[in-house]
C-alpha distance (Angstrom), angle and dihedral (degrees) to the residues before:
residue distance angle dihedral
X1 . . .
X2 3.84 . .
X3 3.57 121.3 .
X4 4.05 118.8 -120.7
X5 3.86 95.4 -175.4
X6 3.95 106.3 123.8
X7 3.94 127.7 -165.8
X8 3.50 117.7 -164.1
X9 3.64 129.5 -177.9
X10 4.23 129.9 -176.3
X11 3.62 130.8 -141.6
X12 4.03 138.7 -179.5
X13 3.21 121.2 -143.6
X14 4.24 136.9 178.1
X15 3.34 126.0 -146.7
X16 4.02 124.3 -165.5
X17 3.74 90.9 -1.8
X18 3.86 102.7 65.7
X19 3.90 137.8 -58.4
X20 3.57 141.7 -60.3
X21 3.91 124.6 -36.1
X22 3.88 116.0 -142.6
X23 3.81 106.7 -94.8
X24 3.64 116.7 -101.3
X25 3.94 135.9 -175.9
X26 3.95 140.2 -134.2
X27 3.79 124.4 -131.6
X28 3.93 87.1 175.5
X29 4.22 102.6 115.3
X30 4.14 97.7 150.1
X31 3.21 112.2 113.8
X32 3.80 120.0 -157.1
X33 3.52 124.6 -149.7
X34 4.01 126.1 175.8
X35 3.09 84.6 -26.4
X36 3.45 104.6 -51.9
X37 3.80 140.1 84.6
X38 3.63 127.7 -67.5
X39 3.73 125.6 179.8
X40 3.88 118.5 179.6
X41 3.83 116.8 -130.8
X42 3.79 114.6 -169.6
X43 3.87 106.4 -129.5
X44 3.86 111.5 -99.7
X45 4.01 116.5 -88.9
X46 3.51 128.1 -5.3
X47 3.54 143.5 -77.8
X48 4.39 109.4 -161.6
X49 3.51 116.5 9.3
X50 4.02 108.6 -52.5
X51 3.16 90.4 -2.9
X52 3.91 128.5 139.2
X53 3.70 105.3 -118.6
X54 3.95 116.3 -104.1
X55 4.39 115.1 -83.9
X56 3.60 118.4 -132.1
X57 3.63 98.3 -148.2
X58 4.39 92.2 66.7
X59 3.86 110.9 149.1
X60 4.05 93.5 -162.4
X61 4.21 123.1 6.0
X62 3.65 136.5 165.7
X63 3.87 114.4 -144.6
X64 3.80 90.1 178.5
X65 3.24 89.8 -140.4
X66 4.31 102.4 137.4
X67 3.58 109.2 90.0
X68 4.08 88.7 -122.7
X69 4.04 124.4 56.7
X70 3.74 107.7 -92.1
X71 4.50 99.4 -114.3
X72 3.81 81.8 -171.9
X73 3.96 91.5 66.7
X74 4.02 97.8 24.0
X75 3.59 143.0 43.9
X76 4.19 129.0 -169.5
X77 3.60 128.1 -129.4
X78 3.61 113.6 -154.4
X79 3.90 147.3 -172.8
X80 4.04 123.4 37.7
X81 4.08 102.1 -70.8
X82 3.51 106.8 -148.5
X83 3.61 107.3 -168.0
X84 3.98 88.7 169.4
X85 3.90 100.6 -79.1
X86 4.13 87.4 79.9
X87 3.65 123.5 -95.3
X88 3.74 110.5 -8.4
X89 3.51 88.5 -3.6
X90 4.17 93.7 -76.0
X91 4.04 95.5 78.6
X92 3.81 85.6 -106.2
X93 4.10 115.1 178.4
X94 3.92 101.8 -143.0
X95 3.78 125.1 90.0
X96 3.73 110.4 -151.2
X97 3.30 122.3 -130.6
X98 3.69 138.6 -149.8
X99 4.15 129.8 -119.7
X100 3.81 89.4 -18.6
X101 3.82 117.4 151.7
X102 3.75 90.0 -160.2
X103 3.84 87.2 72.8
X104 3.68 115.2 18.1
X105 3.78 121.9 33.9
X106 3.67 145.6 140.9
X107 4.09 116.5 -114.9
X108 3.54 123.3 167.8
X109 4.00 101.2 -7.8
X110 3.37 78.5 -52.2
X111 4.06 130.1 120.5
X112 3.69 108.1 -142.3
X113 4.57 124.1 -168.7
X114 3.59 104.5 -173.5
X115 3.70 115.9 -178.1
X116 4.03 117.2 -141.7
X117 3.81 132.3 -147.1
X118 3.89 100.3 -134.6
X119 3.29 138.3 118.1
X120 3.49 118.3 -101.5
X121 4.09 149.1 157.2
X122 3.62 115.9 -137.6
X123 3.60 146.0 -136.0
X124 3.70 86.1 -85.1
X125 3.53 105.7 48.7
X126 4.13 88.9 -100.5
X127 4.12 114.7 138.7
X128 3.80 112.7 -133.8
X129 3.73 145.8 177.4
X130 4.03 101.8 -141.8
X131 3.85 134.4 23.5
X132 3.45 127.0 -154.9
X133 4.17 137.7 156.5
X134 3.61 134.2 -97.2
X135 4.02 112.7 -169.2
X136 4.12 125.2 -169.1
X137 3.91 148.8 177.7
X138 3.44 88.4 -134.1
X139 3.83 110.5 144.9
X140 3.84 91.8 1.3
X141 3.74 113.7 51.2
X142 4.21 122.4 33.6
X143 3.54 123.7 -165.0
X144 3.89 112.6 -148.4
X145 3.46 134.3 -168.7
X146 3.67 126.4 -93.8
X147 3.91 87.0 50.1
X148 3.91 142.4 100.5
X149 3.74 135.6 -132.9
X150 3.49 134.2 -173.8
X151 3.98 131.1 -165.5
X152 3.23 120.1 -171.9
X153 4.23 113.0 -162.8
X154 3.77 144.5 142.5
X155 3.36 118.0 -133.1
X156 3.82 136.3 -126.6
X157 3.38 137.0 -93.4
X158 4.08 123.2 -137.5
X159 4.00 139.4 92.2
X160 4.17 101.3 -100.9
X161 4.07 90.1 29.5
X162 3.94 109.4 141.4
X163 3.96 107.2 -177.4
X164 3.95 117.6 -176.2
X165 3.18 144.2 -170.9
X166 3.89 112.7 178.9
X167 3.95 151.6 131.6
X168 3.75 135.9 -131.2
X169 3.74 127.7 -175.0
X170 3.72 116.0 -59.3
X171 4.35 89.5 -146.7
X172 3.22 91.5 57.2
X173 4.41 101.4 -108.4
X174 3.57 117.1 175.2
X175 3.92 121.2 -96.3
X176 3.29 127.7 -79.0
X177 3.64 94.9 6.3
X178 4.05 87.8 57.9
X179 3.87 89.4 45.4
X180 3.21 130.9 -137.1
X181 3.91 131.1 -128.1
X182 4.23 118.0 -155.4
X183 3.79 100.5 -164.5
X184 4.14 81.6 -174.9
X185 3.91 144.7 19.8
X186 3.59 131.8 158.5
X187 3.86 133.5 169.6
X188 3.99 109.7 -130.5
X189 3.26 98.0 -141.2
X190 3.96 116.4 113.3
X191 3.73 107.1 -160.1
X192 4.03 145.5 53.9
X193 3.94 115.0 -77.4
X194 3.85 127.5 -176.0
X195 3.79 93.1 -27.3
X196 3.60 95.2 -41.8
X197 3.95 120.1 128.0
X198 3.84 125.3 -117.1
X199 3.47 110.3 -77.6
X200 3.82 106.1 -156.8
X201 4.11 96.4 90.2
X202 3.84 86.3 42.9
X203 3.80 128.8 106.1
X204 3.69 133.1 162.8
X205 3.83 134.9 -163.5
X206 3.65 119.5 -175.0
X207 4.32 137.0 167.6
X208 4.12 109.5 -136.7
X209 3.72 118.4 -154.8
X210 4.13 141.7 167.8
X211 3.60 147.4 129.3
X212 3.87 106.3 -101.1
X213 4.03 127.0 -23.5
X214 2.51 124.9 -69.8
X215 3.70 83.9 42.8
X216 4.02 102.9 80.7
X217 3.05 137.1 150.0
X218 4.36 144.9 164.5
X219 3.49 154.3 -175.2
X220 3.80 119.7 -138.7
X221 3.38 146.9 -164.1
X222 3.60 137.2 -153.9
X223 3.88 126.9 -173.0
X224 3.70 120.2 -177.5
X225 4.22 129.0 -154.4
X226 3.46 130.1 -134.8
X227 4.09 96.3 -96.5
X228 3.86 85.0 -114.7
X229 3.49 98.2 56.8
X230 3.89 92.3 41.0
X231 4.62 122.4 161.2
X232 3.20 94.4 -116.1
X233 3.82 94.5 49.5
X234 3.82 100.2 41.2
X235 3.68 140.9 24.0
X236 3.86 115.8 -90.1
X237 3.78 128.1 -176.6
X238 3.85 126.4 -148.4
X239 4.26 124.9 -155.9
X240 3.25 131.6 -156.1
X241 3.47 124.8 -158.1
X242 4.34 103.3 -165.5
X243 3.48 109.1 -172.5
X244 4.11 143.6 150.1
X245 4.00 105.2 -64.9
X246 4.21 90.9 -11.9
X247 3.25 140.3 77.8
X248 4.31 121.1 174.7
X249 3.35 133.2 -175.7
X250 3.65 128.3 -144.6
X251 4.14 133.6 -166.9
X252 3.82 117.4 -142.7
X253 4.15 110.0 -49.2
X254 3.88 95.0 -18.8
X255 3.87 108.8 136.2
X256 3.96 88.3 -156.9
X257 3.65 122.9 80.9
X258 3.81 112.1 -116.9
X259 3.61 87.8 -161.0
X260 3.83 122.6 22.8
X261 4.17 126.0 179.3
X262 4.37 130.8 -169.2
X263 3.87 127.0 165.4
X264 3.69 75.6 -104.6
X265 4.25 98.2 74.9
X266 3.94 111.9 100.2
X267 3.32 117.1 -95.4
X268 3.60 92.6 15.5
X269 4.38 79.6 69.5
X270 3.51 84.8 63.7
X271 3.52 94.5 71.6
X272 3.39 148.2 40.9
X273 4.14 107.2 -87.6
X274 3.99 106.8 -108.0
X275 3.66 97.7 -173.8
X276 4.16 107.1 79.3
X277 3.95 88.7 94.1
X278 3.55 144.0 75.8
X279 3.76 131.9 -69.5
X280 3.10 147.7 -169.8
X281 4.26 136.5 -124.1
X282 3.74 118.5 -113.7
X283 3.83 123.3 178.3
X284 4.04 119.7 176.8
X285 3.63 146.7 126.1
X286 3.86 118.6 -128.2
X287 3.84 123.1 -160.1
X288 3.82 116.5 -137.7
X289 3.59 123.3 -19.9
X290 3.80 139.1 128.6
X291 4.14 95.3 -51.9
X292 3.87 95.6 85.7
X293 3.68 90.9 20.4
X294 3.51 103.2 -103.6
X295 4.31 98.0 -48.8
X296 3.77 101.0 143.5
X297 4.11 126.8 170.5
X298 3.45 116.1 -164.3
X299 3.86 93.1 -171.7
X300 3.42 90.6 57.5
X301 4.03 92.8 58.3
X302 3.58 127.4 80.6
X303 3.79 112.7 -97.0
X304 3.91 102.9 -165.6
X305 3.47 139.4 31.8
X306 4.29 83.4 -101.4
X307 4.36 97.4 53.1
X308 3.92 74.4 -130.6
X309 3.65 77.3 168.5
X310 3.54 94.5 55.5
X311 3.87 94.8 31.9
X312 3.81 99.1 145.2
X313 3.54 91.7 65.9
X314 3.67 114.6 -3.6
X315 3.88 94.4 177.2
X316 3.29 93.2 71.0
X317 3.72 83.1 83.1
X318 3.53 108.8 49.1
X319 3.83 128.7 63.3
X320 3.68 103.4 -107.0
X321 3.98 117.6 -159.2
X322 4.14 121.6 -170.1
X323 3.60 101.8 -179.1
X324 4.04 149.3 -10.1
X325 3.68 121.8 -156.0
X326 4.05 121.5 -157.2
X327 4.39 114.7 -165.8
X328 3.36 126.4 171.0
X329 3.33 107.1 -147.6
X330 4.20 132.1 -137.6
């Protein structure tokens, strides 16, 4: 029987402006509304896995359940990005491409981002060793405050793996000073490295925030699985609750935030609070990068548009996503 004890743990951290702040924790779990008094309760049971089960009340979904991604809901970003901290700004090694069924399709109700080992040359002229896809709402679907969303994903397997589920302003505001909220992250790789834990019953969600780079700083995070009921193994679902001045974040059915933020949260005092605005949706999976510091496997990757390497179970390497869930809340 799978295990549905969480741990979670927060840390602040600064980037550009100095080093790490001792970690800290909220206790904070009210949630105001219009001025009165919201408390989230998880529907009862479960739809996938872990997951919470599905609301009845959802303003906007996607079911995936066309056999083609819905361009009415979603748009792709594509190529490597380098804004002149590497691709995507975290010297990442995939290009992302753009409508291609090698990397992003749906399968069984199911939306599936596989990243490839292949050499390729991007949308921007940039050479690369893996392509992948990065999908958003961006332009086409804004998430406001006073609302809730729910994903519910499993997460994939592979050294140099960088799923993520995350927002960025919907009008466009520079980063950090626009903020940025990461509902999920997760390093792929399974095992132990240089005194670092195993990563696979690991997630993190974290709210970045600043003036102007290199002035950045954030809050994060992490929650950790029972190592029988890992994300990569089993489906998981994330909520968040975005409202005026607060933002939580809840795993599966818990009814306690395993990340909670407020104007109040040091450093986030320091500066003025980003977050009461809309955002947008962003779902990909990078390769590489700055999150695991660099550790990349290429074995470990798929290297067609089959996994014939990974034939047995091929979804084991791609970030898998059943359904998202959009309420505005009263």
């Amino acid at each position: 029987m799978k295990s549905l004890k969480f741990i979670s743990l927060l840390f602040i951290f600064s980037c550009g402006g100095g080093g790490a702040s001792d970690a800290t924790s909220s206790s904070d779990s009210g949630n105001l509304i219009n001025n009165g008094i919201y408390s989230y309760s998880p529907p009862i049971g479960t739809s996938t896995d872990n997951c919470v089960a599905r609301s009845s009340s959802s303003n906007w979904s996607e079911n995936f359940n066309e056999t083609i991604l819905d361009t009415s809901k979603w748009s792709f970003d594509e190529g490597c990005n380098n804004n002149g901290g590497g691709c995507n700004g975290n010297n990442e090694l995939q290009n992302y491409t753009r409508n291609d069924s090698d990397n992003l399709f749906i399968d069984n109700g199911m939306l599936k981002i596989q990243p490839i080992y292949e050499q390729n040359i991007g949308s921007d002229n940039i050479p690369q060793d893996y392509t992948s896809a990065k999908i958003m709402t961006k332009d086409k679907f804004a998430i406001g405050s006073n609302s809730r969303i729910t994903v519910c994903f499993k997460l994939p397997e592979g050294t140099g793996l960088w799923p993520a589920i995350w927002m960025l302003p919907y009008d466009g505001s520079l980063w950090p000073s626009g903020g940025e909220i990461d509902l999920i992250e997760a390093k792929g790789r399974s095992y132990p490295d240089q005194g670092s834990p195993t990563q696979n019953n690991i997630v993190s969600s974290a709210v970045h925030f600043g003036t102007e780079w290199p002035d950045h700083k954030y809050i994060v995070g992490e929650s950790y699985s029972s190592i029988e009921n890992t994300f990569q193994d089993y489906f998981h679902s994330m909520t968040l609750i975005f409202q005026e001045n607060k933002i939580d974040f809840y795993i599966d059915n818990a009814t306690n935030p395993h990340l909670s933020i407020n104007p109040s949260i040091f450093p986030l005092n320091q500066y003025n609070y980003p977050f009461n605005r809309d955002y947008y949706l962003i779902l990909n999976v990078a390769v590489g990068g700055n999150f695991d510091a660099g550790r990349i496997e290429s074995s470990e990757i798929c290297s067609d548009s089959m996994c014939s390497n990974f034939s047995d179970n091929p979804d084991k390497k791609r970030l898998l996503i059943d359904w998202i869930e959009y309420e505005v809340l009263n």
